[in-house]
C-alpha positions in Angstrom: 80.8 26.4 -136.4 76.8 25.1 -136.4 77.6 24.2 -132.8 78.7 27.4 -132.2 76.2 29.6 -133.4 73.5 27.3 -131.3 75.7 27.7 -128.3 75.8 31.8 -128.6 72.0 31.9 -129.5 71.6 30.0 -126.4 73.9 31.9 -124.1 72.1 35.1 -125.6 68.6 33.9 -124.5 70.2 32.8 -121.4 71.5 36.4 -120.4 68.3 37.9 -121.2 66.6 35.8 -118.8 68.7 36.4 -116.3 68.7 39.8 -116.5 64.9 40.4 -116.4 64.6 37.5 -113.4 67.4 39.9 -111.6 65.3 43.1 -112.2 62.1 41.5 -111.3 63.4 39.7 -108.2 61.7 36.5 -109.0 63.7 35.3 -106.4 61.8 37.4 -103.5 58.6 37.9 -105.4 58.0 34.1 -105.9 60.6 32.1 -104.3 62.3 31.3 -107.6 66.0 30.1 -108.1 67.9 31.9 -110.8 70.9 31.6 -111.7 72.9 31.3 -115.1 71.6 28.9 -117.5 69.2 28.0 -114.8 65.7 28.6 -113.3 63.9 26.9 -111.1 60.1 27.7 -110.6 58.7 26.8 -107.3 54.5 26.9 -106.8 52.3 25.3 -104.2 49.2 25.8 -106.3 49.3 21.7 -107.2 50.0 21.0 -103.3 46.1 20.5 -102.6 45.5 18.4 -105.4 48.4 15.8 -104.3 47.1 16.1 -100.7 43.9 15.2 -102.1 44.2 12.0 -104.1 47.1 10.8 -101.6 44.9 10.9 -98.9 42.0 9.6 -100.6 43.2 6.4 -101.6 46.1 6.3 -99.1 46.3 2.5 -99.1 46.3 1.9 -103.1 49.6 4.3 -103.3 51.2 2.1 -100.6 50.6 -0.7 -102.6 51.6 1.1 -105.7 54.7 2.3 -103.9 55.7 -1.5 -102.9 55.2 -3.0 -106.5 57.4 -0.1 -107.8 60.2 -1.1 -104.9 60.4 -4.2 -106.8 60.2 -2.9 -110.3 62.9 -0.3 -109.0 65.3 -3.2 -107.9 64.8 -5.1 -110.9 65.7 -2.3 -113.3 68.7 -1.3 -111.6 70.2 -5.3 -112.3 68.6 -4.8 -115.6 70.3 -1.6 -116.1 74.1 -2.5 -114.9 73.5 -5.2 -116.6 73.2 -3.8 -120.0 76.3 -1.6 -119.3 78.3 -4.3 -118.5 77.0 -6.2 -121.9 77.7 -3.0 -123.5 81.0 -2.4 -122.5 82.0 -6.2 -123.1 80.2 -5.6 -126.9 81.9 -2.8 -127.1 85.4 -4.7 -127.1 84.3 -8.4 -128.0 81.4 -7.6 -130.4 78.7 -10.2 -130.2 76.1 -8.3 -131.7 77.0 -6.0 -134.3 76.5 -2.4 -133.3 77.7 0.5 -135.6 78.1 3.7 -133.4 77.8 3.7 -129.4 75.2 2.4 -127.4 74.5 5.1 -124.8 74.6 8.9 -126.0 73.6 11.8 -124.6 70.8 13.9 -126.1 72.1 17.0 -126.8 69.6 19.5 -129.1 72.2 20.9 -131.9 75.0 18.3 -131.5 73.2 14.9 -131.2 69.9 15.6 -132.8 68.5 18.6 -135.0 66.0 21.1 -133.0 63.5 19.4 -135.7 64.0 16.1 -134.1 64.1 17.8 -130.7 59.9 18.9 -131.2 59.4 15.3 -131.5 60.9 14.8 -127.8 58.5 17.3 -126.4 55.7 15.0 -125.5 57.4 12.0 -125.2 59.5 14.3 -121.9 56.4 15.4 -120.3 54.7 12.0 -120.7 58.0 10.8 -119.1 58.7 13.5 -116.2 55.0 14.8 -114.8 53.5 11.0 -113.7 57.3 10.7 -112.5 56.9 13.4 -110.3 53.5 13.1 -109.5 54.2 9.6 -108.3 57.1 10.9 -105.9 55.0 13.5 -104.6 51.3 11.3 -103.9 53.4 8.0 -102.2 55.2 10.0 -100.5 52.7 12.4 -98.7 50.3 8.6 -98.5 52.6 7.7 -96.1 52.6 11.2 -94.3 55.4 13.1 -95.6 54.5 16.5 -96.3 55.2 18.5 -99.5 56.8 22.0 -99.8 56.2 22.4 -103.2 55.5 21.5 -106.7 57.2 23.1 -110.1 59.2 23.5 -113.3 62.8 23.6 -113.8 64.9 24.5 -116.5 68.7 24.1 -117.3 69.7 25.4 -121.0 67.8 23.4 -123.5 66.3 21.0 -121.0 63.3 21.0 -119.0 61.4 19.3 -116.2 58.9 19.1 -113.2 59.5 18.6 -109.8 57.2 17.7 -106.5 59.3 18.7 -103.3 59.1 17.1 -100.3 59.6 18.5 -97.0 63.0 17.3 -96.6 63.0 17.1 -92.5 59.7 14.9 -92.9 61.1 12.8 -95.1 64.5 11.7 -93.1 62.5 11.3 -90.1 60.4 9.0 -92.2 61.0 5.1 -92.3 63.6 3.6 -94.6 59.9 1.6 -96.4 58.9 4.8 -96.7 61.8 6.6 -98.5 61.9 3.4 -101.2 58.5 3.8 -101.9 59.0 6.9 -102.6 62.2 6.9 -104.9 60.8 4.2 -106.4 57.7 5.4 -107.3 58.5 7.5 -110.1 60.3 5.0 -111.9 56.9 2.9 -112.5 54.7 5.1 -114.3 57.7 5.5 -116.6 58.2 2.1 -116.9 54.3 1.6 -117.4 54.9 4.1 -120.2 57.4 2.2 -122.0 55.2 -1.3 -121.9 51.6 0.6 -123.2 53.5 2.5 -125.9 54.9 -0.8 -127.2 51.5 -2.3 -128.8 50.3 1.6 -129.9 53.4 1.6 -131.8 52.7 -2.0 -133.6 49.5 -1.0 -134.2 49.8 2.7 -135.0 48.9 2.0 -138.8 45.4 0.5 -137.7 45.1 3.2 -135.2 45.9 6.1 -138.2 43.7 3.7 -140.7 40.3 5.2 -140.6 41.8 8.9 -141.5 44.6 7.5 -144.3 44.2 5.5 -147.4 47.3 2.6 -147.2 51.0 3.9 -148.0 51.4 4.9 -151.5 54.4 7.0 -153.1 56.8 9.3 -150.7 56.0 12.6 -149.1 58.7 15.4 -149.5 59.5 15.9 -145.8 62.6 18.8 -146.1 63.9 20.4 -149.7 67.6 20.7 -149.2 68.3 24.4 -150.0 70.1 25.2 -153.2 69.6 21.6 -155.0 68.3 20.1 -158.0 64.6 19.9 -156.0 64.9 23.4 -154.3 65.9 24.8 -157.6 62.7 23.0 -160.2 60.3 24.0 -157.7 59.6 20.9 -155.3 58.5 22.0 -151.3 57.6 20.4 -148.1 53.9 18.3 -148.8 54.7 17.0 -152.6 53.7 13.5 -152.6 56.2 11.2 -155.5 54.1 8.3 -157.2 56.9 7.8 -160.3 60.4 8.6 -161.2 60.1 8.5 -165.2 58.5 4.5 -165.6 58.9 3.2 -161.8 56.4 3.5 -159.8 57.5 4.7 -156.7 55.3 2.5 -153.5 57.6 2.9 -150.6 61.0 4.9 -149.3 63.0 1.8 -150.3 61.8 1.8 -153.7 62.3 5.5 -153.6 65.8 5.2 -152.1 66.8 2.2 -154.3 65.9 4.1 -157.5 68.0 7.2 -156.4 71.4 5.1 -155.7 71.0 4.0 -159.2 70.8 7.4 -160.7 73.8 9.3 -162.2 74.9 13.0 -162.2 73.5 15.1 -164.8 71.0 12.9 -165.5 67.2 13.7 -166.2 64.5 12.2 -164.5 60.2 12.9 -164.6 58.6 12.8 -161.5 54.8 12.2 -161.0 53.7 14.0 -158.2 50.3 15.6 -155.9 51.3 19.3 -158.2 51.9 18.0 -161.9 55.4 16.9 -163.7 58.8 18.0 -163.0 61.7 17.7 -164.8 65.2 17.6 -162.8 68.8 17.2 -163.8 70.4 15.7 -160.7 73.5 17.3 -158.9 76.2 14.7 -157.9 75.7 13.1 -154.3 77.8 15.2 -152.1 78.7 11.5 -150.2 78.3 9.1 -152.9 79.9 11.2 -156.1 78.8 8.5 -158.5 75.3 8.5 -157.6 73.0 11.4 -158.3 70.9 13.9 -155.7 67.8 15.2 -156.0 68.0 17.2 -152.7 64.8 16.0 -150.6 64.2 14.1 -147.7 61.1 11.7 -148.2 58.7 9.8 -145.6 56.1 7.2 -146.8 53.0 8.8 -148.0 49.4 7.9 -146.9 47.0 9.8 -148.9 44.3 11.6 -146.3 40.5 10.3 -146.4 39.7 13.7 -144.9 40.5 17.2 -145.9 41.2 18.4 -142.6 43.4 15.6 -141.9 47.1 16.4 -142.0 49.2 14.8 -144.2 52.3 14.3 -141.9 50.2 12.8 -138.7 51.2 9.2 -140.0 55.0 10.0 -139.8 54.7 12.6 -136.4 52.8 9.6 -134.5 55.1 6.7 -135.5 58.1 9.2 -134.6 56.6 10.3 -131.6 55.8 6.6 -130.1 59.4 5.7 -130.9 61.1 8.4 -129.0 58.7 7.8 -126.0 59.8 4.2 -126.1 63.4 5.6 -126.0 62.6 8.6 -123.5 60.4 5.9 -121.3 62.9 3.3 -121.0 66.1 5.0 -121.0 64.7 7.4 -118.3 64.0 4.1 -116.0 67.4 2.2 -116.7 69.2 5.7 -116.2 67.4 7.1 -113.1 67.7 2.8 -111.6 71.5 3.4 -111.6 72.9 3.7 -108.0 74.7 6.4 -109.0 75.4 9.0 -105.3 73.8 12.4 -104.9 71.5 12.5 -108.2 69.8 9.5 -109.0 66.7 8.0 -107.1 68.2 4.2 -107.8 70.6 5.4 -105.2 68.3 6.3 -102.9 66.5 3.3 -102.8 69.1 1.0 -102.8 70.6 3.3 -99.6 67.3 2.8 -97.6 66.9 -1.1 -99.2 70.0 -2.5 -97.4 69.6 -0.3 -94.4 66.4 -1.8 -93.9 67.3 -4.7 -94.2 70.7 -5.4 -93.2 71.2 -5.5 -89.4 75.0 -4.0 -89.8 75.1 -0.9 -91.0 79.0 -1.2 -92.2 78.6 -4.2 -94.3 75.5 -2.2 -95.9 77.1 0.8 -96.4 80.6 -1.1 -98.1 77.9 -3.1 -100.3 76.2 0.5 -101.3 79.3 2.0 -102.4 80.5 -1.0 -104.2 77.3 -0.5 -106.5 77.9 3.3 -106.3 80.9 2.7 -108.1 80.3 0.3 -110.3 77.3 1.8 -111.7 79.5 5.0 -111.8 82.8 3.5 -113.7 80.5 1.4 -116.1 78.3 4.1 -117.2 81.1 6.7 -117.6 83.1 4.0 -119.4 80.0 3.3 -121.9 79.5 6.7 -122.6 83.2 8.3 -122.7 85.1 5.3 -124.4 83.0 5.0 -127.9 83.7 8.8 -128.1 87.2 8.4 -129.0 86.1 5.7 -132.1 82.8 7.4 -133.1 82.4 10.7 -131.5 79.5 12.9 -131.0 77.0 10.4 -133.3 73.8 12.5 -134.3 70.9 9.8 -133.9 68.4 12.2 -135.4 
Protein backbone atom coordinates (compact mmCIF):
# COMPACT_ATOMS: atom_id res chain seq x y z
CA UNK A 1 0.00 0.00 0.00
CA UNK A 2 3.21 2.63 1.17
CA UNK A 3 4.57 1.63 -2.23
CA UNK A 4 1.63 2.47 -3.79
CA UNK A 5 0.85 5.75 -2.62
CA UNK A 6 4.70 6.77 -3.55
CA UNK A 7 4.19 5.33 -6.89
CA UNK A 8 0.83 7.51 -7.56
CA UNK A 9 2.40 10.61 -5.96
CA UNK A 10 5.09 10.08 -8.36
CA UNK A 11 3.05 9.33 -11.49
CA UNK A 12 1.05 12.53 -10.42
CA UNK A 13 4.15 14.83 -10.51
CA UNK A 14 5.16 12.98 -13.56
CA UNK A 15 1.90 13.97 -15.59
CA UNK A 16 2.19 17.43 -14.55
CA UNK A 17 5.46 17.76 -15.99
CA UNK A 18 4.62 16.46 -18.96
CA UNK A 19 1.93 18.39 -19.46
CA UNK A 20 3.45 21.83 -18.92
CA UNK A 21 6.84 20.58 -21.07
CA UNK A 22 4.00 19.75 -23.95
CA UNK A 23 2.39 23.19 -23.61
CA UNK A 24 5.59 25.02 -23.46
CA UNK A 25 7.28 23.06 -26.24
CA UNK A 26 10.49 22.65 -24.40
CA UNK A 27 11.21 20.43 -26.97
CA UNK A 28 11.45 23.23 -29.86
CA UNK A 29 12.13 26.11 -27.50
CA UNK A 30 15.30 24.48 -25.97
CA UNK A 31 16.05 21.25 -27.61
CA UNK A 32 14.80 19.28 -24.66
CA UNK A 33 13.60 15.51 -24.62
CA UNK A 34 10.36 14.89 -22.95
CA UNK A 35 8.74 12.11 -22.63
CA UNK A 36 6.85 10.18 -19.67
CA UNK A 37 8.74 9.86 -16.64
CA UNK A 38 11.56 11.42 -18.48
CA UNK A 39 13.32 14.73 -19.34
CA UNK A 40 16.38 15.32 -20.64
CA UNK A 41 17.88 18.93 -20.52
CA UNK A 42 20.28 19.77 -23.17
CA UNK A 43 22.61 23.33 -22.76
CA UNK A 44 25.81 24.32 -24.36
CA UNK A 45 26.34 27.07 -21.85
CA UNK A 46 29.35 24.67 -20.08
CA UNK A 47 30.71 23.91 -23.79
CA UNK A 48 33.34 26.87 -23.45
CA UNK A 49 34.48 26.07 -20.25
CA UNK A 50 35.36 22.27 -21.20
CA UNK A 51 36.92 23.66 -24.43
CA UNK A 52 38.91 25.73 -22.26
CA UNK A 53 40.65 23.57 -19.62
CA UNK A 54 40.79 20.60 -22.43
CA UNK A 55 42.73 22.59 -24.55
CA UNK A 56 44.76 24.19 -21.94
CA UNK A 57 46.35 21.36 -20.54
CA UNK A 58 45.69 19.08 -23.50
CA UNK A 59 48.63 16.75 -22.65
CA UNK A 60 47.88 16.27 -18.66
CA UNK A 61 44.17 14.89 -19.79
CA UNK A 62 45.94 12.42 -22.08
CA UNK A 63 47.86 11.23 -19.46
CA UNK A 64 44.88 11.31 -17.10
CA UNK A 65 42.92 9.47 -19.71
CA UNK A 66 45.72 6.51 -20.02
CA UNK A 67 46.05 6.00 -16.17
CA UNK A 68 42.25 5.73 -16.06
CA UNK A 69 42.46 2.96 -19.19
CA UNK A 70 44.15 0.96 -16.63
CA UNK A 71 42.15 1.74 -13.59
CA UNK A 72 39.09 1.00 -16.02
CA UNK A 73 40.52 -2.57 -16.82
CA UNK A 74 41.33 -3.29 -13.44
CA UNK A 75 37.90 -2.55 -12.06
CA UNK A 76 36.09 -4.41 -14.54
CA UNK A 77 38.20 -7.98 -13.22
CA UNK A 78 37.62 -6.49 -9.90
CA UNK A 79 34.09 -6.07 -10.53
CA UNK A 80 33.20 -9.70 -12.24
CA UNK A 81 35.10 -10.77 -9.80
CA UNK A 82 33.09 -9.90 -6.91
CA UNK A 83 29.89 -11.23 -8.71
CA UNK A 84 31.29 -14.36 -9.27
CA UNK A 85 32.44 -14.49 -5.33
CA UNK A 86 29.00 -13.33 -4.62
CA UNK A 87 27.13 -15.73 -6.39
CA UNK A 88 29.45 -18.70 -5.18
CA UNK A 89 28.73 -16.95 -1.37
CA UNK A 90 25.61 -16.85 -2.16
CA UNK A 91 25.25 -20.77 -2.44
CA UNK A 92 28.51 -21.99 -0.43
CA UNK A 93 28.64 -19.33 2.16
CA UNK A 94 32.10 -18.49 3.13
CA UNK A 95 31.58 -15.32 4.72
CA UNK A 96 28.39 -14.90 6.47
CA UNK A 97 26.18 -12.43 4.79
CA UNK A 98 22.46 -11.87 5.96
CA UNK A 99 20.43 -10.37 3.06
CA UNK A 100 21.77 -9.92 -0.68
CA UNK A 101 24.85 -8.45 -1.71
CA UNK A 102 23.84 -6.17 -4.70
CA UNK A 103 20.40 -4.19 -4.48
CA UNK A 104 19.09 -1.77 -6.28
CA UNK A 105 18.44 1.69 -4.78
CA UNK A 106 15.05 2.32 -5.10
CA UNK A 107 13.64 5.78 -2.93
CA UNK A 108 10.29 4.27 -1.22
CA UNK A 109 11.06 0.50 -1.46
CA UNK A 110 14.78 0.04 -0.66
CA UNK A 111 15.45 3.09 1.43
CA UNK A 112 13.13 5.90 3.08
CA UNK A 113 13.08 9.42 1.11
CA UNK A 114 14.87 10.44 4.58
CA UNK A 115 17.70 8.23 3.79
CA UNK A 116 17.36 9.29 0.14
CA UNK A 117 18.58 13.32 1.21
CA UNK A 118 21.54 11.68 2.38
CA UNK A 119 22.31 10.38 -1.24
CA UNK A 120 22.02 13.77 -2.70
CA UNK A 121 25.55 14.87 -2.48
CA UNK A 122 27.12 11.79 -2.36
CA UNK A 123 25.31 11.43 -6.48
CA UNK A 124 26.51 14.73 -7.62
CA UNK A 125 30.04 14.20 -6.10
CA UNK A 126 29.71 10.90 -8.00
CA UNK A 127 28.07 11.92 -11.54
CA UNK A 128 29.48 15.76 -12.40
CA UNK A 129 33.60 14.93 -12.24
CA UNK A 130 32.23 11.61 -14.14
CA UNK A 131 30.95 13.64 -16.76
CA UNK A 132 33.28 16.29 -16.74
CA UNK A 133 36.03 13.73 -17.22
CA UNK A 134 34.20 12.27 -20.41
CA UNK A 135 33.70 15.48 -21.81
CA UNK A 136 37.55 17.38 -21.20
CA UNK A 137 39.57 13.85 -22.41
CA UNK A 138 37.61 13.53 -24.92
CA UNK A 139 37.56 16.97 -26.62
CA UNK A 140 41.87 16.91 -25.48
CA UNK A 141 42.10 14.60 -27.97
CA UNK A 142 39.87 16.61 -30.54
CA UNK A 143 36.52 15.30 -30.36
CA UNK A 144 34.12 17.88 -30.24
CA UNK A 145 31.12 18.37 -27.82
CA UNK A 146 27.42 18.97 -28.77
CA UNK A 147 26.38 19.52 -25.44
CA UNK A 148 26.37 19.42 -21.80
CA UNK A 149 23.13 18.81 -19.30
CA UNK A 150 20.86 17.23 -16.74
CA UNK A 151 18.69 14.29 -17.04
CA UNK A 152 16.04 12.97 -15.14
CA UNK A 153 14.15 9.51 -15.03
CA UNK A 154 11.43 9.27 -12.10
CA UNK A 155 13.22 9.65 -8.86
CA UNK A 156 16.68 9.66 -10.37
CA UNK A 157 18.87 12.23 -11.55
CA UNK A 158 22.05 12.93 -13.47
CA UNK A 159 24.48 15.00 -15.79
CA UNK A 160 25.64 14.39 -18.95
CA UNK A 161 28.59 15.89 -21.44
CA UNK A 162 27.67 14.81 -25.12
CA UNK A 163 29.99 14.32 -27.57
CA UNK A 164 29.63 14.74 -31.18
CA UNK A 165 28.93 11.30 -31.94
CA UNK A 166 30.40 11.35 -35.77
CA UNK A 167 33.71 12.89 -34.18
CA UNK A 168 33.93 10.45 -31.95
CA UNK A 169 33.61 7.06 -34.23
CA UNK A 170 35.98 8.62 -36.64
CA UNK A 171 38.27 9.03 -33.64
CA UNK A 172 40.99 6.38 -32.78
CA UNK A 173 40.15 3.18 -30.77
CA UNK A 174 43.10 5.07 -27.84
CA UNK A 175 40.92 7.70 -28.06
CA UNK A 176 37.39 6.22 -27.37
CA UNK A 177 39.13 4.28 -24.09
CA UNK A 178 40.37 7.27 -22.84
CA UNK A 179 37.39 8.56 -23.01
CA UNK A 180 35.03 5.80 -21.50
CA UNK A 181 37.45 5.40 -19.05
CA UNK A 182 37.80 8.64 -17.87
CA UNK A 183 34.88 8.99 -15.91
CA UNK A 184 35.39 6.03 -13.96
CA UNK A 185 38.63 7.60 -12.23
CA UNK A 186 37.47 10.56 -10.55
CA UNK A 187 34.87 8.24 -9.02
CA UNK A 188 37.23 5.96 -8.08
CA UNK A 189 39.52 8.84 -6.71
CA UNK A 190 36.32 9.68 -4.72
CA UNK A 191 36.00 6.44 -3.13
CA UNK A 192 39.94 6.28 -1.91
CA UNK A 193 39.84 10.30 -0.39
CA UNK A 194 36.55 9.64 1.36
CA UNK A 195 38.04 6.64 3.02
CA UNK A 196 40.52 8.50 5.67
CA UNK A 197 37.66 11.60 6.04
CA UNK A 198 35.51 8.95 7.18
CA UNK A 199 38.17 7.45 9.91
CA UNK A 200 38.84 10.63 10.88
CA UNK A 201 35.50 12.51 10.71
CA UNK A 202 35.36 12.68 14.67
CA UNK A 203 38.72 14.70 14.64
CA UNK A 204 37.50 16.60 11.77
CA UNK A 205 33.86 17.43 13.74
CA UNK A 206 36.08 17.81 17.14
CA UNK A 207 36.72 21.44 17.41
CA UNK A 208 32.70 22.31 17.10
CA UNK A 209 31.49 19.10 19.48
CA UNK A 210 32.34 18.11 22.93
CA UNK A 211 33.09 13.94 22.79
CA UNK A 212 29.89 11.57 22.53
CA UNK A 213 27.82 11.67 25.50
CA UNK A 214 24.07 10.32 25.90
CA UNK A 215 21.73 9.69 22.56
CA UNK A 216 20.00 12.25 20.48
CA UNK A 217 16.26 11.59 19.66
CA UNK A 218 16.59 11.35 15.87
CA UNK A 219 12.51 10.40 14.82
CA UNK A 220 9.49 10.07 17.54
CA UNK A 221 7.47 7.18 16.25
CA UNK A 222 3.98 8.66 16.01
CA UNK A 223 1.35 7.49 18.53
CA UNK A 224 3.94 5.86 21.13
CA UNK A 225 4.86 5.97 24.64
CA UNK A 226 7.62 8.97 23.58
CA UNK A 227 5.18 10.71 21.03
CA UNK A 228 2.54 10.52 23.68
CA UNK A 229 4.86 12.08 27.17
CA UNK A 230 6.07 14.78 25.04
CA UNK A 231 9.63 13.63 23.62
CA UNK A 232 10.52 15.37 19.84
CA UNK A 233 13.31 15.41 17.35
CA UNK A 234 16.69 17.25 19.27
CA UNK A 235 16.10 15.71 23.03
CA UNK A 236 19.42 14.52 24.03
CA UNK A 237 19.00 11.07 26.80
CA UNK A 238 21.84 11.09 29.60
CA UNK A 239 19.84 8.37 32.09
CA UNK A 240 17.19 5.90 31.99
CA UNK A 241 16.17 5.95 35.84
CA UNK A 242 20.04 5.00 37.51
CA UNK A 243 21.99 4.06 34.18
CA UNK A 244 23.77 6.41 32.69
CA UNK A 245 23.16 6.34 29.26
CA UNK A 246 27.08 7.04 27.19
CA UNK A 247 26.44 5.50 23.86
CA UNK A 248 23.46 3.84 21.48
CA UNK A 249 24.59 0.36 22.65
CA UNK A 250 24.13 1.29 26.22
CA UNK A 251 20.97 2.90 25.09
CA UNK A 252 19.87 -0.12 23.03
CA UNK A 253 21.00 -2.66 25.66
CA UNK A 254 18.98 -1.02 28.42
CA UNK A 255 15.74 -0.99 26.22
CA UNK A 256 15.89 -4.92 25.31
CA UNK A 257 15.86 -5.35 28.94
CA UNK A 258 12.82 -3.40 29.60
CA UNK A 259 9.25 -4.83 30.02
CA UNK A 260 5.82 -3.69 28.92
CA UNK A 261 4.08 -1.44 31.14
CA UNK A 262 6.86 -0.67 32.90
CA UNK A 263 7.97 2.88 34.18
CA UNK A 264 11.10 4.41 33.46
CA UNK A 265 12.77 8.32 34.26
CA UNK A 266 14.64 9.76 31.65
CA UNK A 267 17.23 12.57 32.11
CA UNK A 268 17.26 14.63 29.26
CA UNK A 269 18.51 18.38 27.37
CA UNK A 270 14.33 19.51 28.50
CA UNK A 271 13.94 18.17 32.17
CA UNK A 272 12.34 14.57 33.47
CA UNK A 273 9.95 12.34 31.87
CA UNK A 274 8.14 9.74 33.03
CA UNK A 275 6.93 6.88 30.42
CA UNK A 276 5.18 3.65 30.70
CA UNK A 277 6.47 1.57 27.79
CA UNK A 278 4.13 0.04 25.09
CA UNK A 279 5.07 -3.68 24.12
CA UNK A 280 7.75 -3.95 21.22
CA UNK A 281 5.64 -4.46 18.17
CA UNK A 282 8.71 -7.12 17.08
CA UNK A 283 10.00 -8.28 20.35
CA UNK A 284 6.52 -8.59 22.55
CA UNK A 285 8.45 -9.32 25.64
CA UNK A 286 10.57 -6.31 25.54
CA UNK A 287 9.32 -2.83 25.96
CA UNK A 288 9.15 0.37 23.31
CA UNK A 289 9.62 3.69 23.94
CA UNK A 290 8.99 4.77 20.29
CA UNK A 291 12.25 6.82 19.28
CA UNK A 292 15.01 6.37 17.12
CA UNK A 293 18.39 7.58 18.83
CA UNK A 294 21.89 8.59 17.27
CA UNK A 295 24.97 9.24 19.50
CA UNK A 296 25.00 12.69 20.92
CA UNK A 297 27.88 15.20 20.89
CA UNK A 298 27.03 18.13 22.78
CA UNK A 299 27.84 21.51 20.49
CA UNK A 300 30.80 23.90 21.62
CA UNK A 301 28.97 26.57 19.61
CA UNK A 302 25.42 27.83 19.52
CA UNK A 303 25.14 28.06 15.95
CA UNK A 304 26.47 24.67 15.57
CA UNK A 305 23.87 22.08 14.69
CA UNK A 306 23.41 19.35 16.70
CA UNK A 307 22.81 16.57 14.01
CA UNK A 308 26.11 17.67 11.71
CA UNK A 309 28.04 14.69 13.59
CA UNK A 310 25.49 12.01 12.50
CA UNK A 311 24.66 13.86 8.73
CA UNK A 312 28.63 13.89 8.00
CA UNK A 313 29.38 10.31 9.14
CA UNK A 314 26.07 9.25 7.06
CA UNK A 315 26.93 11.21 4.25
CA UNK A 316 30.77 9.86 3.89
CA UNK A 317 29.35 6.40 4.10
CA UNK A 318 26.86 6.53 1.33
CA UNK A 319 29.63 8.35 -0.88
CA UNK A 320 31.83 5.41 -0.20
CA UNK A 321 28.86 3.20 -1.36
CA UNK A 322 27.69 5.67 -4.31
CA UNK A 323 31.70 6.05 -5.27
CA UNK A 324 32.54 2.52 -5.42
CA UNK A 325 29.51 0.89 -6.53
CA UNK A 326 29.22 3.44 -9.39
CA UNK A 327 32.89 2.26 -10.64
CA UNK A 328 32.43 -1.62 -10.21
CA UNK A 329 28.82 -1.09 -11.83
CA UNK A 330 29.64 1.22 -14.81
CA UNK A 331 33.33 -1.32 -15.23
CA UNK A 332 30.87 -4.12 -16.14
CA UNK A 333 31.04 -4.96 -19.94
CA UNK A 334 27.62 -4.96 -20.07
CA UNK A 335 26.34 -3.95 -24.31
CA UNK A 336 24.61 -0.68 -25.16
CA UNK A 337 24.72 1.07 -21.52
CA UNK A 338 27.72 0.79 -19.73
CA UNK A 339 31.14 2.57 -20.57
CA UNK A 340 33.12 -0.82 -19.28
CA UNK A 341 31.71 -2.03 -22.51
CA UNK A 342 32.97 0.52 -24.41
CA UNK A 343 36.26 0.28 -23.45
CA UNK A 344 36.78 -3.14 -23.52
CA UNK A 345 35.18 -2.93 -27.39
CA UNK A 346 37.85 -0.38 -28.44
CA UNK A 347 40.73 -2.30 -25.98
CA UNK A 348 40.77 -5.56 -27.99
CA UNK A 349 40.13 -3.97 -31.23
CA UNK A 350 43.18 -2.05 -30.67
CA UNK A 351 44.90 -4.50 -29.95
CA UNK A 352 44.01 -7.66 -31.45
CA UNK A 353 44.97 -7.98 -35.13
CA UNK A 354 41.70 -10.30 -35.83
CA UNK A 355 38.81 -8.67 -35.47
CA UNK A 356 36.63 -12.10 -35.14
CA UNK A 357 38.59 -13.58 -32.33
CA UNK A 358 38.15 -9.88 -30.64
CA UNK A 359 34.75 -9.57 -31.19
CA UNK A 360 33.84 -13.60 -29.86
CA UNK A 361 36.22 -12.64 -26.76
CA UNK A 362 33.91 -9.26 -26.29
CA UNK A 363 30.80 -10.96 -26.23
CA UNK A 364 31.94 -13.74 -24.08
CA UNK A 365 32.52 -10.90 -21.33
CA UNK A 366 29.21 -9.28 -22.53
CA UNK A 367 27.63 -12.18 -21.29
CA UNK A 368 29.16 -13.15 -18.50
CA UNK A 369 29.09 -9.87 -16.96
CA UNK A 370 25.34 -9.88 -18.08
CA UNK A 371 24.28 -13.48 -16.57
CA UNK A 372 26.36 -12.84 -13.26
CA UNK A 373 25.03 -9.65 -12.45
CA UNK A 374 21.33 -10.49 -13.26
CA UNK A 375 21.92 -13.75 -11.30
CA UNK A 376 23.31 -11.68 -8.13
CA UNK A 377 20.68 -9.39 -8.12
CA UNK A 378 17.48 -11.52 -9.25
CA UNK A 379 18.25 -14.83 -7.30
CA UNK A 380 18.52 -13.38 -3.42
CA UNK A 381 15.05 -11.93 -4.28
CA UNK A 382 13.29 -15.05 -4.09
CA UNK A 383 15.11 -15.80 -0.32
CA UNK A 384 15.14 -12.18 0.95
CA UNK A 385 13.21 -9.86 -1.25
CA UNK A 386 13.08 -6.24 -1.64
CA UNK A 387 15.71 -5.70 1.60
CA UNK A 388 15.37 -1.86 2.76
CA UNK A 389 19.18 -0.94 3.64
CA UNK A 390 18.06 2.34 5.01
Amino acid sequence: MHWGFTLLIIAVIWFIVYLLGRYLKVDERFDWTLGPLFLLMRTKRFNKFITRIAKKYARFWRVFGNISIFFGLLMMLASIGLLIFSLTNFFIPIIPVEGPTVGLIIPGVTISFKTFLYLIIPIILTMIPHELAHGVVSHADGVELKSTGLVFFAIFFGAFVEPDEEDLIKSSYKTRMRTFAAGMFPNLLLGLLTIPVLIFSANIVAPFYYPADGVLIHEVVNDTPADIEGLKRGIAIFDINSTHIDTYETFSNYMNNTKPNQLIILNTTEGTFNVHLDSHPDFNQSGYLGVRTIPYQEPKFPWVWKFFPYFFDQTLMWTLVVSFGSVLFNALPIPFVLDGDKLLSSFLFQYMKNKKRALIILDIFRFLALALFLAVLIIPLFKYGFVPFG
